[in-house]
C-alpha positions, 0 to 999 in steps of 0.5 A: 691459399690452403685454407684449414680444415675446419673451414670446410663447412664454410666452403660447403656452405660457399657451394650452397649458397652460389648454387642458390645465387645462381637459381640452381635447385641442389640435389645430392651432396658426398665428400670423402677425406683423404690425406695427401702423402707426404704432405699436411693436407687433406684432399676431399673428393666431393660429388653433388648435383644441381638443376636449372637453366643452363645459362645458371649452371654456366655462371655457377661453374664459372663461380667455381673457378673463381673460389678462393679455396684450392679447388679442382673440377675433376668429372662434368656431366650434363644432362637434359633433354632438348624439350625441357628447360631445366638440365642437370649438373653431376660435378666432382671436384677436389679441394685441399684443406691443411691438417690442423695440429 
C-alpha cells in the first residue's frame, strides 16, 4: 500500500480533485520531504486549506480516510463564524512514499 514517490503528484492531484468533488474552494497547499530513518521511505508533511459549507468539508475528511495511499491527519483546525455559511479547514497530514532506486 506504500505507493513510489513518483506518484506523489498524482496524489496531490487525489486531493484537488476530492476538494473539487466536494465543492471546497482550495486555498494554499505546502509539503516537506522527509526521509524515514532506517527505512526506504519518505514522510511528506503537507499542509493546505480549503473553504466551504461545512457539510462538504465533513465528506472531504471522511475522502481522506479512505485514500488508498498511507495517509495520516496529524493537525485539524476550523474556523468560521456562526453568521456566515462558509468555514475554513486548515489540515496537516503525513503521507509515506517508497524511495525509489
Amino acid at each position: 500500500r506504500i505507493y513510489p514517490k513518483r506518484d506523489f503528484a498524482r496524489f496531490i492531484g487525489e486531493l484537488f480533485e476530492s476538494a473539487t468533488n466536494n465543492t471546497l474552494k482550495v486555498g494554499s497547499i505546502n509539503y516537506k520531504p522527509q526521509p524515514v530513518k532506517g527505512e526506504e521511505l519518505l514522510a511528506y508533511t503537507i499542509g493546505f486549506t480549503v473553504s466551504g459549507k461545512y457539510a462538504a468539508i465533513k465528506s472531504f475528511i471522511a475522502d481522506l480516510e479512505r485514500l488508498r495511499e498511507i495517509a495520516v491527519i496529524d493537525n485539524i483546525s476550523l474556523t468560521g463564524k456562526t453568521t456566515e455559511e462558509s468555514i475554513d479547514l486548515r489540515l496537516q497530514l503525513t503521507a509515506y512514499f517508497r524511495v525509489e532506486g
